[in-house]
C-alpha positions as CSV (number, residue, x, y, z in Angstrom):
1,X,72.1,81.4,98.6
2,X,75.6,82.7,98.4
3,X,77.5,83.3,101.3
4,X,79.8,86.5,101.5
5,X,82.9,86.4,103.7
6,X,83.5,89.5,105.8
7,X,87.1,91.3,105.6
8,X,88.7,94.0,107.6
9,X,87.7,97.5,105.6
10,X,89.1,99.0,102.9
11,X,90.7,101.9,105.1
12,X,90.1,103.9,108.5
13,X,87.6,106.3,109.1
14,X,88.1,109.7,107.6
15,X,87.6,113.4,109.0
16,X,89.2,113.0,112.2
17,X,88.4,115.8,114.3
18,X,89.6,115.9,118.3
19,X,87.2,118.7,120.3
20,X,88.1,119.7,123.9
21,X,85.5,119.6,126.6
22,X,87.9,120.3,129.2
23,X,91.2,120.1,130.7
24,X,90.9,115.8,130.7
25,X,88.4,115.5,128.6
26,X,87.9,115.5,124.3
27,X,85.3,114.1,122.1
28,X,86.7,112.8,118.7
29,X,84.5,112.2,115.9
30,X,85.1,110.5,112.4
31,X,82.9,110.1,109.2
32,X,81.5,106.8,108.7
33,X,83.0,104.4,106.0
34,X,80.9,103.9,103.1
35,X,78.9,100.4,103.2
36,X,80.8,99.3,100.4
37,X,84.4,100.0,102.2
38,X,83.3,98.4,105.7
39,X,84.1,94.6,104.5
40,X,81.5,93.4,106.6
41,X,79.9,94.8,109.7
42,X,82.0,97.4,111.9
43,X,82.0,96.2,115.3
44,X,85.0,97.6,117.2
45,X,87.5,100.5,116.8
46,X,91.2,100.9,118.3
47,X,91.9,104.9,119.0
48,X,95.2,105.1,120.0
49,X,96.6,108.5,121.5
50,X,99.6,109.9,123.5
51,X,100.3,112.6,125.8
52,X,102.3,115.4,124.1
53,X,104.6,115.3,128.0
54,X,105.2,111.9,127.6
55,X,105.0,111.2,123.6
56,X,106.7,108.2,123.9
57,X,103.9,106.5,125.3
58,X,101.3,105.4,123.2
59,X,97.7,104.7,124.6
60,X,95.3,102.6,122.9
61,X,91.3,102.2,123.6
62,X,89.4,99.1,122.1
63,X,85.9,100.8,121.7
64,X,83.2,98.1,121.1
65,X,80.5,99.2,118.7
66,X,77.1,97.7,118.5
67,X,76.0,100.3,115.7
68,X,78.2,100.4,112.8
69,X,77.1,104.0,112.1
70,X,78.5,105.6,115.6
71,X,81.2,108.1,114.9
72,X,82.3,109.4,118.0
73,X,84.0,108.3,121.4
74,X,84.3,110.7,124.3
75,X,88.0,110.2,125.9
76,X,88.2,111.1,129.3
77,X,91.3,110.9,132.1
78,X,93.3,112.7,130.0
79,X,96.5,114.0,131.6
């Protein structure tokens, strides 16, 4: 039996797309990376965002996955 290592993936998720539910609220969504370009099983992400008042200011979210095909994260407590 040969045992393959796991690595961190080839490159972030692609299609990023932001959709506004309302005023604190968006949904992003991303295209899932092809098997081959995962390096292993996906099991978190890091979305990072800022505030266009306050730019300066980055936020970041560590978003625990237990599916490796989910492609979406609902932010909320937007300012």
């Amino acid at each position: 039996m040969e045992k393959i290592f796991e690595s961190a993936p080839l490159h972030s998720p692609s299609n990023i797309c932001i959709h506004s539910i309302n005023g604190t609220s968006a949904r992003i969504r991303w295209n899932a990376l092809d098997p081959l370009d995962q390096g292993g099983f996906i099991t978190n992400y890091k979305i990072m965002y800022f505030s266009l008042s306050s730019p300066q200011t980055i936020h970041a979210i560590g978003y625990s996955n237990n599916q490796s095909s989910m492609t979406s994260y609902m932010l909320t407590n937007l300012d």
